[in-house]
C-alpha positions as CSV (number, residue, x, y, z in Angstrom):
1,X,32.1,36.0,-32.6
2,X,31.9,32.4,-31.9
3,X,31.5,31.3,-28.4
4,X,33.7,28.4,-26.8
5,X,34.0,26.4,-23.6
6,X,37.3,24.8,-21.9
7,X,35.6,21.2,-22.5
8,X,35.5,21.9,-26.7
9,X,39.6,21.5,-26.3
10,X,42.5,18.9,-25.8
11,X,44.0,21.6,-22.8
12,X,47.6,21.7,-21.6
13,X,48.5,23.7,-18.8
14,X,51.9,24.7,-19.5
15,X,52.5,26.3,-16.4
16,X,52.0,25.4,-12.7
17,X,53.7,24.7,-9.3
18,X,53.7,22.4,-7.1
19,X,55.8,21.7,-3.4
20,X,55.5,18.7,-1.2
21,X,52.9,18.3,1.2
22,X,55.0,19.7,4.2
23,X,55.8,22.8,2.9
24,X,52.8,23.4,0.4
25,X,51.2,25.9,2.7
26,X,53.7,28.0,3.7
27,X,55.5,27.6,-0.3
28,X,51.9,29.2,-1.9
29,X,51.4,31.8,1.4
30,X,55.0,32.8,0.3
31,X,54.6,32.9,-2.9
32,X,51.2,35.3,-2.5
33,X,53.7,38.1,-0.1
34,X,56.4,38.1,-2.9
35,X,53.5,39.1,-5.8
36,X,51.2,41.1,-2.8
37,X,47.8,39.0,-4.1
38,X,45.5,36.5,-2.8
39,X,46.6,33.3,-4.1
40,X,43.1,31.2,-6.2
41,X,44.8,27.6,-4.0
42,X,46.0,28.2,-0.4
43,X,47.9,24.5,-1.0
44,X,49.8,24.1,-4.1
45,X,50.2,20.6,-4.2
46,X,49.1,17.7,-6.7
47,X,45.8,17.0,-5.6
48,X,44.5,20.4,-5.6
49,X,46.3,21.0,-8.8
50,X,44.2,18.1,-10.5
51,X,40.9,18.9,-8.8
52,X,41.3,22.0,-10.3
53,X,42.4,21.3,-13.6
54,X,39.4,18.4,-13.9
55,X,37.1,21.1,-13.8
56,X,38.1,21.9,-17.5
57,X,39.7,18.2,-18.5
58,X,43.0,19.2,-18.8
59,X,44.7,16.2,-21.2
60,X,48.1,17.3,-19.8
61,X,49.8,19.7,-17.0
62,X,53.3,20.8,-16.9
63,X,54.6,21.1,-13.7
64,X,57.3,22.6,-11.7
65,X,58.6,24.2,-8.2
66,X,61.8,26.5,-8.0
67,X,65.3,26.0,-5.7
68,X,65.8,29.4,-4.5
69,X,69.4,27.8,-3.2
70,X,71.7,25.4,-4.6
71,X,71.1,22.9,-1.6
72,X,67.6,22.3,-3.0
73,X,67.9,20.9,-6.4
74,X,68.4,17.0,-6.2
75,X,65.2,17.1,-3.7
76,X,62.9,19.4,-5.6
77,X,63.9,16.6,-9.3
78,X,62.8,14.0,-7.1
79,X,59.9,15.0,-5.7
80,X,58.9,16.7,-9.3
81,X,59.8,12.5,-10.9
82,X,57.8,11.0,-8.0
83,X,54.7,13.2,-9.0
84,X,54.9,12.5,-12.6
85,X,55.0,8.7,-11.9
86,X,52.5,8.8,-9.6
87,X,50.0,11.1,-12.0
88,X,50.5,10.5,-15.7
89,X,48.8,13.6,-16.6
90,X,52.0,16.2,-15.4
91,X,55.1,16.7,-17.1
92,X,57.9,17.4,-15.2
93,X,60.6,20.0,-15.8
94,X,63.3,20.1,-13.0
95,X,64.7,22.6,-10.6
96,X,68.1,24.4,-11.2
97,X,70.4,26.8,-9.5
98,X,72.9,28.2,-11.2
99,X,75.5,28.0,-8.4
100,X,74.7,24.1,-8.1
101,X,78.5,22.3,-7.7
102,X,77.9,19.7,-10.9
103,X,75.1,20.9,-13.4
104,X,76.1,18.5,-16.3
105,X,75.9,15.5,-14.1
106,X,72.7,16.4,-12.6
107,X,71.1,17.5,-15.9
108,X,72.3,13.9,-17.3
109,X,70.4,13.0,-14.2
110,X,66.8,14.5,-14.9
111,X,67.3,13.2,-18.6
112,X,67.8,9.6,-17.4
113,X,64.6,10.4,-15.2
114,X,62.2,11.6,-18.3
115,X,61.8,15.0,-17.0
116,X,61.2,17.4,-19.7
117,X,62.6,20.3,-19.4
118,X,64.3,22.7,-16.3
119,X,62.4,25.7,-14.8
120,X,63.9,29.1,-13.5
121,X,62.5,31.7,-11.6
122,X,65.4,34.3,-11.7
123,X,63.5,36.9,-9.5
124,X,63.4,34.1,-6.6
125,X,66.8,33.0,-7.0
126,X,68.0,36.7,-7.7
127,X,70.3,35.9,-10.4
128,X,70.2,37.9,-14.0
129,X,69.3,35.3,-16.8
130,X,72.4,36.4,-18.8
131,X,74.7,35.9,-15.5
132,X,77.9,34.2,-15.9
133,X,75.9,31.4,-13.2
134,X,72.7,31.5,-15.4
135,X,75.0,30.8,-18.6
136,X,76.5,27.4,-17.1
137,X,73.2,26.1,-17.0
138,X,72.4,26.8,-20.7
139,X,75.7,25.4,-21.6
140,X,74.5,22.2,-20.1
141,X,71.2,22.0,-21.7
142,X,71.4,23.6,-25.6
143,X,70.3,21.4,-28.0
144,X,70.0,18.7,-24.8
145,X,66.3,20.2,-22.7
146,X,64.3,23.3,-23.0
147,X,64.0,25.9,-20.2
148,X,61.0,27.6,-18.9
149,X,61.7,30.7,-17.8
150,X,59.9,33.4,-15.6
151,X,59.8,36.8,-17.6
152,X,59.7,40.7,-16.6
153,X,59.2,42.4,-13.3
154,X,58.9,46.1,-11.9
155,X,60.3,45.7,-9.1
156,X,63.7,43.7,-10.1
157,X,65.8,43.8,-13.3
158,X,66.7,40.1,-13.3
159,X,64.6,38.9,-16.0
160,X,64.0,42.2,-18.1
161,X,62.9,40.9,-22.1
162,X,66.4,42.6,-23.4
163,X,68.4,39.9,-21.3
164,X,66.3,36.9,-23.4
165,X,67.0,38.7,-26.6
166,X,71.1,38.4,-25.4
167,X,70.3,35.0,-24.4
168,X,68.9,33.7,-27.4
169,X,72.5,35.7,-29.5
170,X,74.4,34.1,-27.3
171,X,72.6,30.4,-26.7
172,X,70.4,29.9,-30.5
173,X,70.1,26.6,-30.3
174,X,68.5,27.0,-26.5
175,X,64.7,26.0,-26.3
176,X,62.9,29.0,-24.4
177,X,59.8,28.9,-23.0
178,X,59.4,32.7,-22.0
179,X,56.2,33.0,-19.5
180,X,53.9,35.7,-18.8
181,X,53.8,36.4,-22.4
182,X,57.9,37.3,-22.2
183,X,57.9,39.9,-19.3
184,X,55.3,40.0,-16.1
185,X,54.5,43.8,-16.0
186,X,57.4,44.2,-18.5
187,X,54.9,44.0,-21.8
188,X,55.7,47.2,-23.5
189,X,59.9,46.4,-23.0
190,X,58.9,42.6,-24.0
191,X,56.7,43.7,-27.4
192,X,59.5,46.1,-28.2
193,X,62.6,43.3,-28.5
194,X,61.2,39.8,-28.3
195,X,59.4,38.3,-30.9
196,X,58.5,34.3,-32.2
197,X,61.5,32.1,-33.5
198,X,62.6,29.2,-33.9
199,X,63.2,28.2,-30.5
200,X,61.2,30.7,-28.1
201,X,57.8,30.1,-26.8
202,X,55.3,32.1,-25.0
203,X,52.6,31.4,-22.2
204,X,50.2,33.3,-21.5
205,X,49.6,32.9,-17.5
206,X,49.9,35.6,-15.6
207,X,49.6,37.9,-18.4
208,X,46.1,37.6,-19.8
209,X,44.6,38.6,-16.1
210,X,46.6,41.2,-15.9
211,X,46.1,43.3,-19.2
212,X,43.2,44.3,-21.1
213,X,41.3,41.5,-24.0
214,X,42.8,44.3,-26.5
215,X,46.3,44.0,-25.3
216,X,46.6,40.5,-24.8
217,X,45.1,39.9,-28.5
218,X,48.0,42.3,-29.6
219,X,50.7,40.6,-28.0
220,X,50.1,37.1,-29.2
221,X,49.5,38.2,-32.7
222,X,52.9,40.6,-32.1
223,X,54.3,37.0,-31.3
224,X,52.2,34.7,-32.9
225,X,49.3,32.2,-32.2
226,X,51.7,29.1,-32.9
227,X,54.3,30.3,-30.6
228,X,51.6,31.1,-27.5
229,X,50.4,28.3,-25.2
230,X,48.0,28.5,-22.3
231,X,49.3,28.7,-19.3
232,X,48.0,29.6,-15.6
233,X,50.2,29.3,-12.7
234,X,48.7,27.5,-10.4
235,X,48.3,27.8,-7.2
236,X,48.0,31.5,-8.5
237,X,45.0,31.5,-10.6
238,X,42.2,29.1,-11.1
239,X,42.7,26.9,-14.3
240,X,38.8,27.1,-15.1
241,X,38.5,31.1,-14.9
242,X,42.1,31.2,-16.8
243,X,40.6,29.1,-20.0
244,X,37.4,30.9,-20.4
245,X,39.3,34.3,-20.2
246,X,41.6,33.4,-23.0
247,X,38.4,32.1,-24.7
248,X,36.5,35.6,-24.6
249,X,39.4,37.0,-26.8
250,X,38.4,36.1,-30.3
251,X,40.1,33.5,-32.1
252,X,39.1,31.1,-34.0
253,X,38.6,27.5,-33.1
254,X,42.3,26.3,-35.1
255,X,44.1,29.3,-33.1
256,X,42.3,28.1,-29.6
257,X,43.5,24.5,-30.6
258,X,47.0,25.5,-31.4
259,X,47.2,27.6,-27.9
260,X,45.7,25.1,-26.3
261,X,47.5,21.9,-27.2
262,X,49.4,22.1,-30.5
263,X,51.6,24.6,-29.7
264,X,53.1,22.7,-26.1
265,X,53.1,19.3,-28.2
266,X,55.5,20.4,-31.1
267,X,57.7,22.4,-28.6
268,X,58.0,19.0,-26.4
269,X,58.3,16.8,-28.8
270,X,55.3,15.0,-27.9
């Protein structure tokens, strides 16, 4: 098997948080209570993000932070627009509640500010991804911005992989990108009704940690290579230790570069 290192690839993280300086601490520490680990960062702001991600010359970063109420959306797309103007490696995708008073306007509103894309964590903001609340929000975005979405849980049934397959009836023309490789410590329920199309995307953070090599190879072959993309949740894991996991798996150099880069560039647009 041929042997790789991070630096041999363009990289894109398609996956990580960050909060404002103020609240950064207390944002990760919270963060590490509701998943019961130790988090890689204690601060998940920009600057640790980049050290981090230097370590492996990331090309590009997409990043993002959650409103766990209404309240907290304009702030959060602001501070998310003022990051990616100051650093021109991270791509934005905005916050969005699905109880927020006028999501068309403010959706119009993170177009017109080049974000990329809207993220939702529907175990944080306790709200099923095929709820009547979670639906206005698709209805604003279809055809319009793509959605990252956090997938799967044990403990909750908010984002179980059977509401994304309703979803994606209901919504086809909606851009998904479905993280954790579709369902955090929901893989068997994920394998078993989600597959590649289209319009759905996988990542792989917070998945490839978790499972065996064997498991992980299975799943993105059950899905396929060109509809994976590497991912690592930052502050959660280390970007560095992330890359050369996925690297010990045993693909071949094209299916590295389309995880790595290809795959996050054709479902921007970039």
């Amino acid at each position: 098997m041929e042997q790789f290192t991070p630096q041999e690839f363009e990289i894109y993280d398609m996956h990580a948080h960050i909060f404002p300086h103020k609240i950064s601490e207390k944002a990760t520490l919270s963060i590490g209570q509701f998943y019961d680990i130790t988090m890689y960062h204690s601060i998940g702001e920009s600057e640790k993000l980049l050290a981090s991600e230097k370590r492996i010359g990331t090309k590009k970063m997409l990043v993002c932070s959650v409103a766990t109420t209404p309240r907290q959306v304009v702030s959060i797309n602001d501070f998310i627009k003022e990051e990616c103007d100051q650093h021109p490696e991270m791509l934005g995708f905005a916050a969005m509640h699905g109880d927020f008073e006028d999501i068309a306007a403010e959706v119009d509103r993170i177009i017109a500010m080049g974000l990329h894309g809207i993220k939702l964590h529907a175990d944080f903001q306790r709200t099923p991804i095929d709820s009547r609340s979670s639906y206005r929000i698709y209805e604003a975005i279809e055809g319009r911005l793509p959605v990252l979405m956090h997938m799967g849980d044990y403990r909750h049934d908010f984002s179980h992989p059977r509401m994304l397959k309703k979803v994606m009836e209901d919504f086809p023309k909606l851009k998904v990108l479905a993280s954790h490789l579709g369902g955090f410590a929901a893989w068997d329920e994920a394998e078993s009704v989600l597959r590649g199309s289209e319009n759905i995307r996988f990542d792989t953070s917070s998945a490839v940690c978790l499972m065996s090599p064997e498991r992980a190879v299975r799943l993105i072959r059950h899905y396929g290579v060109d509809h994976c993309m590497f991912g690592t949740d930052f502050p959660m894991w280390d970007p560095k230790t992330e890359a050369e996991r996925l690297l010990t798996l045993g693909f071949t150099r094209a299916e590295y570069e389309q995880m790595f880069s290809k795959t996050a560039k054709e479902f921007l647009g970039l």
